[in-house]
MISEBA-903906 format. One record per atom (N, C-alpha, C, O): x, y, z; residue in one letter. Coordinates in steps of 0.1 Angstrom, whole numbers, plus 5000, padded with zeros to 4 digits. Layout:
     X     Y     Z  residuo
     X     Y     Z        a
...
//
This chain:
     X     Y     Z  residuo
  3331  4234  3588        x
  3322  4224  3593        x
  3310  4223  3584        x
  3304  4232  3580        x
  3307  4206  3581        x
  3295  4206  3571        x
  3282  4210  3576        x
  3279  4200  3582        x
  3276  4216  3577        x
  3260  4223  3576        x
  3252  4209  3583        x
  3247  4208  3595        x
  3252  4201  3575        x
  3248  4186  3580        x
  3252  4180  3595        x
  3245  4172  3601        x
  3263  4184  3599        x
  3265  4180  3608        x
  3268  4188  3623        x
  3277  4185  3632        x
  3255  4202  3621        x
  3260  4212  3630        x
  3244  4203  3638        x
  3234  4197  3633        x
  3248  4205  3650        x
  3241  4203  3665        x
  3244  4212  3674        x
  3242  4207  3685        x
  3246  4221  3675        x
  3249  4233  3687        x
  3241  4237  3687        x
  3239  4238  3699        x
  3226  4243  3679        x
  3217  4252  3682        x
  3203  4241  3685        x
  3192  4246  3687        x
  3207  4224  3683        x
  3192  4218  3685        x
  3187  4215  3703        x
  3196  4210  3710        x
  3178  4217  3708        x
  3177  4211  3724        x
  3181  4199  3725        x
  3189  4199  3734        x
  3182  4188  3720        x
  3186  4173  3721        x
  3202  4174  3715        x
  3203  4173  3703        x
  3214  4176  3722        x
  3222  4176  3714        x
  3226  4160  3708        x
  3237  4159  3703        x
  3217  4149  3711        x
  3219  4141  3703        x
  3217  4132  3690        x
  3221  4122  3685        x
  3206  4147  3687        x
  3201  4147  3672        x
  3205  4153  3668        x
  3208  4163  3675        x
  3210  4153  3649        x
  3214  4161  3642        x
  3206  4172  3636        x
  3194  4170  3636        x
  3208  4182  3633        x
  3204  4193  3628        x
  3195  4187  3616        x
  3201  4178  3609        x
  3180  4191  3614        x
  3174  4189  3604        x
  3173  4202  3595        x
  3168  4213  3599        x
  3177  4201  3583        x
  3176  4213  3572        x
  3164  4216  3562        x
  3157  4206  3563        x
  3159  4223  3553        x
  3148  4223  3548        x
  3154  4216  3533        x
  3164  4221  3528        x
  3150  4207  3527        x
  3150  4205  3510        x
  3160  4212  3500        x
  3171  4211  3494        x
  3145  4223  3505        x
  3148  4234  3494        x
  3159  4244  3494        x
  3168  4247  3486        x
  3156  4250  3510        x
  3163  4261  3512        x
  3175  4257  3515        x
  3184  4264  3509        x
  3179  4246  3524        x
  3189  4243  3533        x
  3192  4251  3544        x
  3202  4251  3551        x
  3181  4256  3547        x
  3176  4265  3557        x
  3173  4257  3569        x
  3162  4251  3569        x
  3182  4256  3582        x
  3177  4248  3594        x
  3168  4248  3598        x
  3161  4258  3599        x
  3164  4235  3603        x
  3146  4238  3611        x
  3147  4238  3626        x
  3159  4235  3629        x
  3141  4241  3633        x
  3139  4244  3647        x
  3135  4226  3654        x
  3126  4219  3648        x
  3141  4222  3662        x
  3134  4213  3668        x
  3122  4213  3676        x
  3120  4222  3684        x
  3112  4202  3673        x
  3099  4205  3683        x
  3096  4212  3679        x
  3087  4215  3686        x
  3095  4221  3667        x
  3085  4230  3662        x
  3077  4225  3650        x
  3079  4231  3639        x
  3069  4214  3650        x
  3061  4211  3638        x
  3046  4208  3644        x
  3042  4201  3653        x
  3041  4215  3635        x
  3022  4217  3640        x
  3019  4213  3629        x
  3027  4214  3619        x
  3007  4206  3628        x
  3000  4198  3613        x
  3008  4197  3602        x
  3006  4204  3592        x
  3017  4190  3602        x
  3030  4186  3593        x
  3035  4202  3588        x
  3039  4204  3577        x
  3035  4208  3596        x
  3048  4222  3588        x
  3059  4224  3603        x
  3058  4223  3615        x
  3068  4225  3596        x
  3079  4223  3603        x
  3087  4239  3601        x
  3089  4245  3590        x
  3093  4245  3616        x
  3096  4258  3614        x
  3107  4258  3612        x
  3115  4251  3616        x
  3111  4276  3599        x
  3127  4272  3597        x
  3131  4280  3611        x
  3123  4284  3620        x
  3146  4282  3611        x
  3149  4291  3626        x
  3154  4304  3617        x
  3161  4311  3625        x
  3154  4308  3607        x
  3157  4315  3599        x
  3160  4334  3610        x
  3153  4337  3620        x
  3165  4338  3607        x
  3173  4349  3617        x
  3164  4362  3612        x
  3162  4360  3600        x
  3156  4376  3615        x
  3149  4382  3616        x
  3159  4394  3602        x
  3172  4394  3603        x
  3155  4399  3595        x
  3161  4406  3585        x
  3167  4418  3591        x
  3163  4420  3602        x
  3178  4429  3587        x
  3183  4435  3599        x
  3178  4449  3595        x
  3184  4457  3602        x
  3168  4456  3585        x
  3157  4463  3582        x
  3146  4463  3592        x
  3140  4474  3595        x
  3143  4450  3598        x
  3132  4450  3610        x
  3138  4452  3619        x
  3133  4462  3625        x
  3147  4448  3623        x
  3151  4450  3634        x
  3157  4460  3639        x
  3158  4462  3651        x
  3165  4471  3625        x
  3167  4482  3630        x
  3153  4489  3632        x
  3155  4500  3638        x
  3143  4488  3629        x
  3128  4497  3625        x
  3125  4493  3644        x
  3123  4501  3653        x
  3124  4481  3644        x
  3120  4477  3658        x
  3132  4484  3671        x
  3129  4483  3683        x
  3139  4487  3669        x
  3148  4495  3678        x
  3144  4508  3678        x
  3144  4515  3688        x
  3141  4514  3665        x
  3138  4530  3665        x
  3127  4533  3675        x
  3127  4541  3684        x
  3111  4521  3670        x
  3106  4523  3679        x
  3106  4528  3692        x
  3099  4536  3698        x
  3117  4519  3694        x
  3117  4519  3712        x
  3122  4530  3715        x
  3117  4537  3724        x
  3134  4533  3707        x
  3141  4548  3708        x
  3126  4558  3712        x
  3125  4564  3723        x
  3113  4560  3699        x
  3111  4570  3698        x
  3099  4570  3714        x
  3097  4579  3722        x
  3093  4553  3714        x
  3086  4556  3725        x
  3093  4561  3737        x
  3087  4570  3743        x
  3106  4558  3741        x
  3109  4571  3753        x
  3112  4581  3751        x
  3110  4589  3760        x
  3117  4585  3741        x
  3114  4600  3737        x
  3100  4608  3742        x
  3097  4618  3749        x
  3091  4596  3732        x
  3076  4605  3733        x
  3073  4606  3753        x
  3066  4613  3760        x
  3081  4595  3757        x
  3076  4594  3774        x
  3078  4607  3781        x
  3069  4613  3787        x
  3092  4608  3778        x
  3099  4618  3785        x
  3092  4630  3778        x
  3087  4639  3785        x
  3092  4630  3767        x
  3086  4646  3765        x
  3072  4652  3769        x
  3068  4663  3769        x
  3064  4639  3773        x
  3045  4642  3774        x
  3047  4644  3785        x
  3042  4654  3789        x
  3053  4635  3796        x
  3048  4628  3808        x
  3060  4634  3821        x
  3056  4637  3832        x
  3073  4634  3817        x
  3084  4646  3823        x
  3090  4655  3821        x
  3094  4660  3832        x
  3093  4662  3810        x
  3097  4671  3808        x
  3081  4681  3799        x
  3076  4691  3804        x
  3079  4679  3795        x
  3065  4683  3788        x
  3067  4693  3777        x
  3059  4701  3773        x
  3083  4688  3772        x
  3079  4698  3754        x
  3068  4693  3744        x
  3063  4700  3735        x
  3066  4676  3749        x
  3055  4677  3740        x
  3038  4677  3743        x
  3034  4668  3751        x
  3031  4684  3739        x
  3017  4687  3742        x
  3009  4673  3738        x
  3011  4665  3728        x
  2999  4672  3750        x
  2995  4662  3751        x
  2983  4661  3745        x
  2980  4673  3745        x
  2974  4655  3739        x
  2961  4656  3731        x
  2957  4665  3735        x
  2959  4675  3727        x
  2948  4669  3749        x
  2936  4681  3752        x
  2945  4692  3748        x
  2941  4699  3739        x
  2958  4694  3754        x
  2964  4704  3751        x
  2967  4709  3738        x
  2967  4721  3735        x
  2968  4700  3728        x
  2968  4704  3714        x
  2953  4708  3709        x
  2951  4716  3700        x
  2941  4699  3716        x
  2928  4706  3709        x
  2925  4720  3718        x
  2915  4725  3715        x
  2931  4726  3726        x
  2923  4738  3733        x
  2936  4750  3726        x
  2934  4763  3726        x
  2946  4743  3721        x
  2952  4752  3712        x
  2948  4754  3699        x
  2951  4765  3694        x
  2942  4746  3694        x
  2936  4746  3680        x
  2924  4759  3678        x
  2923  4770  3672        x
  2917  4749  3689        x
  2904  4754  3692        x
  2909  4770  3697        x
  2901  4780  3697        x
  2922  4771  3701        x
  2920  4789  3706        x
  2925  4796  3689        x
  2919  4806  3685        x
  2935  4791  3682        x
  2938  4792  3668        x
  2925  4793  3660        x
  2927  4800  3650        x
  2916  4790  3660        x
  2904  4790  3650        x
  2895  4797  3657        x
  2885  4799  3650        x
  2896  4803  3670        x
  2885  4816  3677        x
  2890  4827  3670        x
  2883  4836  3665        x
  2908  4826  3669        x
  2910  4837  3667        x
  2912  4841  3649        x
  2913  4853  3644        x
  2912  4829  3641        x
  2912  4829  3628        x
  2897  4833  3625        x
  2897  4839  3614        x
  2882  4832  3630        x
  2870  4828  3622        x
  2868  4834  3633        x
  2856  4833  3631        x
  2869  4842  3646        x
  2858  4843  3653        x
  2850  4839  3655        x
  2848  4830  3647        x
  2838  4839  3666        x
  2826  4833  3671        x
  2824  4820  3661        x
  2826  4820  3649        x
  2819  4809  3668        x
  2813  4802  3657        x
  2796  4800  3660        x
  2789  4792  3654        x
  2792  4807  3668        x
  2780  4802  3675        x
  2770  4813  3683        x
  2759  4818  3681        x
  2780  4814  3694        x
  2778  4822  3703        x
  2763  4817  3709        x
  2755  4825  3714        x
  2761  4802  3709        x
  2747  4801  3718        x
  2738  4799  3711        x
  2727  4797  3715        x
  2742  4801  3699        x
  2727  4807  3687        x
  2718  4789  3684        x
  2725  4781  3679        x
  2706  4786  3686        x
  2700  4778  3678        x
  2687  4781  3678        x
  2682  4792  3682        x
  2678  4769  3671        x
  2666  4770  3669        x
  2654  4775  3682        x
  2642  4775  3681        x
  2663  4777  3695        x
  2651  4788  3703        x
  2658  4797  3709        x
  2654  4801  3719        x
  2667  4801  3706        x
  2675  4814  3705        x
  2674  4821  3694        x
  2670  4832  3697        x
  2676  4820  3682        x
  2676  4825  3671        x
  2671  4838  3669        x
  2659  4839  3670        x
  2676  4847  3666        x
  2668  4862  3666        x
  2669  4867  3652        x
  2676  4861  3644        x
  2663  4877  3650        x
  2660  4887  3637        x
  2673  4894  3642        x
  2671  4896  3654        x
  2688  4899  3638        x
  2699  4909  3634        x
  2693  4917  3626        x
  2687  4914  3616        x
  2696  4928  3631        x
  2695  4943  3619        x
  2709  4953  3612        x
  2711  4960  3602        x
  2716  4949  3622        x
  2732  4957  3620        x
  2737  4953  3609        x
  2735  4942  3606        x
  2745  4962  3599        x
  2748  4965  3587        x
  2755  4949  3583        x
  2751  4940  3575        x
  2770  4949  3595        x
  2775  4935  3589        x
  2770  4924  3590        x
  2774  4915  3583        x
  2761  4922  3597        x
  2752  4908  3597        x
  2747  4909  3587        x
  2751  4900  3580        x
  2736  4919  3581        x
  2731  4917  3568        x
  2738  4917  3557        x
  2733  4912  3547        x
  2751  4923  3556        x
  2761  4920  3545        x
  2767  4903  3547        x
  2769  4897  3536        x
  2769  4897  3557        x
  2771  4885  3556        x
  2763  4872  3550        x
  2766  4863  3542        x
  2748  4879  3558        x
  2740  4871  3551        x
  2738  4870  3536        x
  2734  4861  3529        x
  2741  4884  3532        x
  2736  4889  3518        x
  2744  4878  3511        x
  2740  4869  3504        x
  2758  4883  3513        x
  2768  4870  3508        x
  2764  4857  3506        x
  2763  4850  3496        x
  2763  4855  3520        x
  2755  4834  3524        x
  2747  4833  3512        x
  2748  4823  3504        x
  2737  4845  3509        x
  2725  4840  3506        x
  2727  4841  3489        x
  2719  4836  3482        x
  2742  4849  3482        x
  2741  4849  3471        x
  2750  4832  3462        x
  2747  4827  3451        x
  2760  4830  3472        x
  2762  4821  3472        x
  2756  4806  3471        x
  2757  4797  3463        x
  2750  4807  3481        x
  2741  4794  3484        x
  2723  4794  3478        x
  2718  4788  3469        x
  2715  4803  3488        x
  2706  4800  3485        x
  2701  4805  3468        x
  2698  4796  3459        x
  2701  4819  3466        x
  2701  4824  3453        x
  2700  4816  3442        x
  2696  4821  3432        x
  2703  4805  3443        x
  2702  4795  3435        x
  2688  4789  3428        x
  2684  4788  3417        x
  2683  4785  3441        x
  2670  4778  3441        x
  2661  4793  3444        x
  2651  4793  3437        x
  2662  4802  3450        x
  2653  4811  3457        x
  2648  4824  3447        x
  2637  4830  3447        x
  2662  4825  3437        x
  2662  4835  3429        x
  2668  4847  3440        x
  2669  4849  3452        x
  2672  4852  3429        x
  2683  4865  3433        x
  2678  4878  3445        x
  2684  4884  3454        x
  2665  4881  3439        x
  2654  4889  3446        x
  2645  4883  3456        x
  2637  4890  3462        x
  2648  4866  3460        x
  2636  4859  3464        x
  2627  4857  3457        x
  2616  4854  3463        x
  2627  4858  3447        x
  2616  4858  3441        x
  2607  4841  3439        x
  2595  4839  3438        x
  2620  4831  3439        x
  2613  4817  3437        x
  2619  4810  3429        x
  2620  4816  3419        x
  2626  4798  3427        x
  2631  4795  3411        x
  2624  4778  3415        x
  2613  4773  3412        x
  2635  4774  3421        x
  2635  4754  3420        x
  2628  4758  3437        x
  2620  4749  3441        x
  2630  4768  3447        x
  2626  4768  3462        x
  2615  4781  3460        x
  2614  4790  3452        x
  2607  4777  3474        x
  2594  4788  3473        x
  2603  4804  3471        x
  2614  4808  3472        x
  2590  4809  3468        x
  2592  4827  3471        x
  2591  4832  3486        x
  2584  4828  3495        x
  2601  4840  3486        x
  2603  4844  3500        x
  2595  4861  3498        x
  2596  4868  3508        x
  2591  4865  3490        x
  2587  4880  3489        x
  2572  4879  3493        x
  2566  4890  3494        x
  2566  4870  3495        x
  2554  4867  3499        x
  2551  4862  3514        x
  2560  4857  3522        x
  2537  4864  3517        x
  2534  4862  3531        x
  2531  4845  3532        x
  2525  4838  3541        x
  2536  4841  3522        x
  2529  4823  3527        x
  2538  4814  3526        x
  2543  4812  3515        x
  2544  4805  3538        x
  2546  4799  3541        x
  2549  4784  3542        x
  2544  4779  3552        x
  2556  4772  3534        x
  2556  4759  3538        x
  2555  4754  3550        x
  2546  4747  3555        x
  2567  4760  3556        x
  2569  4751  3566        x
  2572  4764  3584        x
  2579  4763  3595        x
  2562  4774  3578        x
  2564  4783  3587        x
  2576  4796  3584        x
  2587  4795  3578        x
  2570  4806  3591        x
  2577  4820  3586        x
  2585  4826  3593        x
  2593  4835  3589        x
  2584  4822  3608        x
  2595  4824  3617        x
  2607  4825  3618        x
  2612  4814  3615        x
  2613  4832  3622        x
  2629  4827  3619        x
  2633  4816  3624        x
  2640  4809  3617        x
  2626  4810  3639        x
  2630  4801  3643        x
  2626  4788  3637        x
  2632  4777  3638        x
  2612  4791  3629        x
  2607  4777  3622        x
  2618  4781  3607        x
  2622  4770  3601        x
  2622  4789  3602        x
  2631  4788  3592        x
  2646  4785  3593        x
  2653  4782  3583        x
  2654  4784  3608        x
  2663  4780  3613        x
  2662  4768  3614        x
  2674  4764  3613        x
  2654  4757  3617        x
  2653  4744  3618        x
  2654  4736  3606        x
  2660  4726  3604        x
  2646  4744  3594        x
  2646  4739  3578        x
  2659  4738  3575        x
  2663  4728  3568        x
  2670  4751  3580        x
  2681  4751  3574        x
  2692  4741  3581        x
  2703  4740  3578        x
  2684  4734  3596        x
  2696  4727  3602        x
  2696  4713  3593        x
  2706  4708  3588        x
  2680  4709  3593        x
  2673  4699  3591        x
  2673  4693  3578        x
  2676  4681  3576        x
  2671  4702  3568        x
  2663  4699  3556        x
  2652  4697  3551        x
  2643  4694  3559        x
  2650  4699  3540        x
  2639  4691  3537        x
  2643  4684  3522        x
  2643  4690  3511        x
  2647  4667  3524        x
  2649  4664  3514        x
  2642  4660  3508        x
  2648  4656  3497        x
  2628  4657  3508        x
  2618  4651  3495        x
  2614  4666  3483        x
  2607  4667  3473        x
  2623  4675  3491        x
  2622  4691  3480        x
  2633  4693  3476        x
  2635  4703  3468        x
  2645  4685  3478        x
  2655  4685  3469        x
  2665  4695  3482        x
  2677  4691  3481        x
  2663  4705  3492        x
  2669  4706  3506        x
  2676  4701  3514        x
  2672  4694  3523        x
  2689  4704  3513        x
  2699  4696  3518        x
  2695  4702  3536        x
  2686  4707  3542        x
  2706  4697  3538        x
  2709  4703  3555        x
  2721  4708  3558        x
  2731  4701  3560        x
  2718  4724  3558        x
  2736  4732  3557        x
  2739  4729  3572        x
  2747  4738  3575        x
  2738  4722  3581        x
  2741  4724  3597        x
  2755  4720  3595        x
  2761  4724  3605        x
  2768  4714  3584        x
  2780  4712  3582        x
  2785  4722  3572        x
  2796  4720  3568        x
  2779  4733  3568        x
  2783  4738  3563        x
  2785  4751  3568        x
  2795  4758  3566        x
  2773  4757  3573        x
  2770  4771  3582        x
  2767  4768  3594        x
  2760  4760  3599        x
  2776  4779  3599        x
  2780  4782  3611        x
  2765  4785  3619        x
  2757  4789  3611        x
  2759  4783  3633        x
  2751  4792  3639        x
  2746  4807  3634        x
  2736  4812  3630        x
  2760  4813  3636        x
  2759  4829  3634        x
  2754  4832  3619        x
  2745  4840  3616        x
  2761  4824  3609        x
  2760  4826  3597        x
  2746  4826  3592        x
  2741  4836  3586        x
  2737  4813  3596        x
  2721  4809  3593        x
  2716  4823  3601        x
  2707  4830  3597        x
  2723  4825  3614        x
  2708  4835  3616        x
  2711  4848  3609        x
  2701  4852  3603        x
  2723  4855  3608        x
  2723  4861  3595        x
  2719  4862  3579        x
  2716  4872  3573        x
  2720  4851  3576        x
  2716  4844  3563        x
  2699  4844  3567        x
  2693  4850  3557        x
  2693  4842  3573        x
  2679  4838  3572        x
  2675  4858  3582        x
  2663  4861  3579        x
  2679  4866  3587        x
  2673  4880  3591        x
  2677  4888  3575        x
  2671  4898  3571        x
  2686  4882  3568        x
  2685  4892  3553        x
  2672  4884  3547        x
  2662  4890  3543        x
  2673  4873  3547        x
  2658  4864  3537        x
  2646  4871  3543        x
  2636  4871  3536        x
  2646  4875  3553        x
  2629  4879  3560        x
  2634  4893  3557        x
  2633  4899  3568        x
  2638  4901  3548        x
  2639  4914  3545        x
  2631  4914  3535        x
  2623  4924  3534        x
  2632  4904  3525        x
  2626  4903  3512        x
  2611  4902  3518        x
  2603  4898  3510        x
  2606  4905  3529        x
  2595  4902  3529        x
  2585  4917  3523        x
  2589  4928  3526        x
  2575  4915  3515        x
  2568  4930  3508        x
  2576  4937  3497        x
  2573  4948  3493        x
  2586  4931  3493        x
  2592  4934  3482        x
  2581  4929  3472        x
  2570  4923  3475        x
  2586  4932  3459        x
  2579  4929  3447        x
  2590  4927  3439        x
  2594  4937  3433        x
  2595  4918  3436        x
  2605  4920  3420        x
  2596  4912  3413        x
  2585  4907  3417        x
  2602  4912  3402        x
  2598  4905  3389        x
  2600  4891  3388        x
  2610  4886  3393        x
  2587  4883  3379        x
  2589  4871  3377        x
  2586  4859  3391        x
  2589  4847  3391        x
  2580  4866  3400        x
  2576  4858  3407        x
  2573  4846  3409        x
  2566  4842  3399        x
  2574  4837  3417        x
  2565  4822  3417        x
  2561  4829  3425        x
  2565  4838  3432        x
  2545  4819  3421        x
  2536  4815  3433        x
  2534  4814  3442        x
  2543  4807  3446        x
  2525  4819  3454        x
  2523  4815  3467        x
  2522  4798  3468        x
  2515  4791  3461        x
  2531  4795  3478        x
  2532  4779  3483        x
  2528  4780  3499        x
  2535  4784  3508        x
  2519  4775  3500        x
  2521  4770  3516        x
  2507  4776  3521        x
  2497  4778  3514        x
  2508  4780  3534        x
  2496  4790  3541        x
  2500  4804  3544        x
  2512  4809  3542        x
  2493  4809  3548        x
  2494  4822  3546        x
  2503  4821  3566        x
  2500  4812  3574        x
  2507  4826  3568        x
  2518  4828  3580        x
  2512  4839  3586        x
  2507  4847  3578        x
  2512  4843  3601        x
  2511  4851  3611        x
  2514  4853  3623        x
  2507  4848  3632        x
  2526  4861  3624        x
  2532  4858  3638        x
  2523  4859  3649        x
  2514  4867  3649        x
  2526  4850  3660        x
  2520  4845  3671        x
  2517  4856  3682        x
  2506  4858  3689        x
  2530  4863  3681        x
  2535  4877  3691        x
  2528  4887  3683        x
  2522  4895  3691        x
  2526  4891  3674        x
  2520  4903  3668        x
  2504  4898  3672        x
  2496  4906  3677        x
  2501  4888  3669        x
  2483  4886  3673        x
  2480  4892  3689        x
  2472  4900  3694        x
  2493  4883  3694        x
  2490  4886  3712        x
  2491  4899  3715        x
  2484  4904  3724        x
  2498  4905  3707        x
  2502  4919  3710        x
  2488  4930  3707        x
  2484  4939  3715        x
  2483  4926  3695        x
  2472  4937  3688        x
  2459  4930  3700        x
  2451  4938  3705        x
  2460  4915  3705        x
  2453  4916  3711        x
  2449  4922  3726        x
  2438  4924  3732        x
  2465  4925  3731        x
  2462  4933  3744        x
  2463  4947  3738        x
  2465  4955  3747        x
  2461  4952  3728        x
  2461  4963  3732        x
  2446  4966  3724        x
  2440  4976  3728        x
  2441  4959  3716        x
  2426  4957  3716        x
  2418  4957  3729        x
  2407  4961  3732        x
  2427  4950  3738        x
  2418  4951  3756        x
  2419  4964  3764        x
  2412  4969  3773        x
  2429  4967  3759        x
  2434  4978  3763        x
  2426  4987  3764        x
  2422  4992  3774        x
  2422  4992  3751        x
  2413  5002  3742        x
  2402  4996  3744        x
  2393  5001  3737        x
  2398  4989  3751        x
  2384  4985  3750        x
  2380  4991  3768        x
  2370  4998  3771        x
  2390  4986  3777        x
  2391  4992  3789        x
  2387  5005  3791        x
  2379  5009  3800        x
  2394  5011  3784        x
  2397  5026  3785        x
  2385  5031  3782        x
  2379  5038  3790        x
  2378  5026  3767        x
  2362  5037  3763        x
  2353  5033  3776        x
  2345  5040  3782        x
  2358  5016  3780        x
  2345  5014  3792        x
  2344  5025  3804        x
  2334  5030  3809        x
  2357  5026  3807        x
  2365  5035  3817        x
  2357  5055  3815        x
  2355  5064  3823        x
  2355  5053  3800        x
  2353  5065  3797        x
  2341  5070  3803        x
  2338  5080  3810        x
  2333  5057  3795        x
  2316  5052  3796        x
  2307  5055  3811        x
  2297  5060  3816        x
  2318  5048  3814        x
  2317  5049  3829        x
  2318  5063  3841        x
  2316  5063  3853        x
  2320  5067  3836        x
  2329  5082  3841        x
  2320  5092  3834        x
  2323  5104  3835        x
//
């Protein structure tokens, strides 16, 4: 049968089949929007097997999340992860920030930090603290405060008009307060080659309060004496 004179697939079966020019590709009846005219051309059988798999795999995935449950569902895969990296890296935190933050003394914490600090800071700080491109840490004066906890915020924060990045993606909680109780070790050291005092001179808050009650203290006691 000539191509020209097929009518079985048009809605009017009293019009003849219209074909394209070029292709000889049938056109669709009723299908022409702002002079383009559609061919009916048949879907390639690459898509359409791809579009079958889909469907295959979506009940697959149904049945395995939602009935039978071999497959783990999102949360379930992050509290597995998350239990896989407690047990790979230990603690990552443990609570620790800028008003928790404490001075560590125990051997491995300061070996950690020592590390942190040869890697990372050592750079700018010098090996000893001593100072290089960042202040001296062997001295009592201060930028931006001498605290651990005012030194824990610099390292979340930065300070970038000093060239200070912000490790908060790179170190861990536990790591910075380790890394920053070895830096306040260098404090009253002396090495060689020193920079400069930068900043003000620093004095803990709690040591004033402290000398001051027991300055009252002692002052009670001779009145007490005086008195007596």
């Amino acid at each position: 049968m000539d191509a020209n004179d097929d009518t079985t697939k048009n809605l009017d079966q009293n019009q003849p089949a219209e074909y394209d020019e070029l292709t000889n590709d049938r056109l669709l009846s009723d299908h022409e929007y702002d002079g383009i005219k559609e061919l009916d051309n048949d879907l390639p059988p690459w898509w359409k097997y791809l579009f079958y798999i889909t469907i295959i795999l979506a009940i697959v995935y149904f049945l395995g999340v939602h009935v039978f449950g071999f497959i783990d569902k999102q949360a379930d895969k992050y509290d597995k992860e998350m239990a896989q990296a407690a047990r790979l890296y230990g603690d990552t935190g443990g609570g620790i920030n800028a008003e928790t933050v404490t001075i560590v003394t125990d051997e491995i914490s300061l070996a950690d930090g020592h590390d942190t600090f040869d890697k990372i800071c050592s750079v700018c700080h010098g090996k000893f603290g001593e100072g290089l491109i960042g202040p001296n840490f062997t001295d009592e004066y201060w930028i931006h405060g001498g605290g651990i906890q005012d030194m824990y915020k610099i390292v979340i924060n930065g300070v970038i008009e000093k060239g200070m990045i912000s490790y908060k993606s790179q170190l861990s909680p536990d790591k910075i307060q380790n890394v920053l109780s070895y830096i306040i070790g260098f404090q009253g050291t002396n090495p060689p080659n020193q920079k400069a005092a930068e900043g003000d001179l620093w004095v803990n808050e709690e040591d004033m309060q402290d000398e001051g009650t027991t300055e009252t203290d002692e002052t009670e006691v001779s009145e007490g004496q005086a008195t007596s």
